[in-house]
GUGUKOL-673813 format. One record per residue (C-alpha): residue in one letter; x, y, z. Coordinates in steps of 0.2 Angstrom, whole numbers, plus 2048, in hexadecimal, padded with zeros to 3 digits. Example, Ala and Ser with C-alpha at 12.3 -4.5 7.8 and 13.67 -1.06 7.14 Angstrom:
A83E7EA827S8447FB824
***
This chain:
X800800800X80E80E804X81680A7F1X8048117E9X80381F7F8X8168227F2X8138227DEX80482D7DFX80E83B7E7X81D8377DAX80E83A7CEX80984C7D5X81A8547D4X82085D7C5X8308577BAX83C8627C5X83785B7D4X83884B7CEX84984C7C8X84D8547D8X8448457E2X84F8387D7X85D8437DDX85A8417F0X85782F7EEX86682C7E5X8728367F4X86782B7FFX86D81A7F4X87C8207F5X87D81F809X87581280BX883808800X88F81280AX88A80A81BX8867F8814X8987F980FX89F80081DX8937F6827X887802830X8777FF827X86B7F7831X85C7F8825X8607EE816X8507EE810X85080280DX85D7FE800X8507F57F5X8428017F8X84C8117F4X8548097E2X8418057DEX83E8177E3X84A81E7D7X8428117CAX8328187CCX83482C7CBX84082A7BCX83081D7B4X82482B7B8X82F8397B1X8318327A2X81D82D7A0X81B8417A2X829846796X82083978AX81084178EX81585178BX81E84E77BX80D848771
***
């Protein structure tokens, strides 16, 4: 259920703030592989929820860029 709460409000926002969303998530990647490789990470499972996050808001940009191009 939070993954459709989540995509509706990637859906709301405009391409700027979704490119900057993609950008927070990927700093956020970024740590997280950080501490799993110097063994601080204690949530593993974020790891998988915030590459699907990326995933997502870079699908739904490019379905408004191919909206907005017809």
């Amino acid at each position: 259920m939070k993954s459709n709460q989540r995509l509706s409000d990637l859906k709301v926002l405009s391409d700027d703030q979704l490119g900057d969303e993609v950008l927070k998530l990927k700093k956020e990647q970024f740590n997280l592989r950080f501490q799993r490789a110097t063994g601080q990470l204690e949530n593993t499972s974020r790891v998988k929820v915030v590459r699907r996050d990326i995933a997502r808001a870079k699908t739904i940009a490019a379905q408004k860029r191919d909206a907005a191009s017809k």
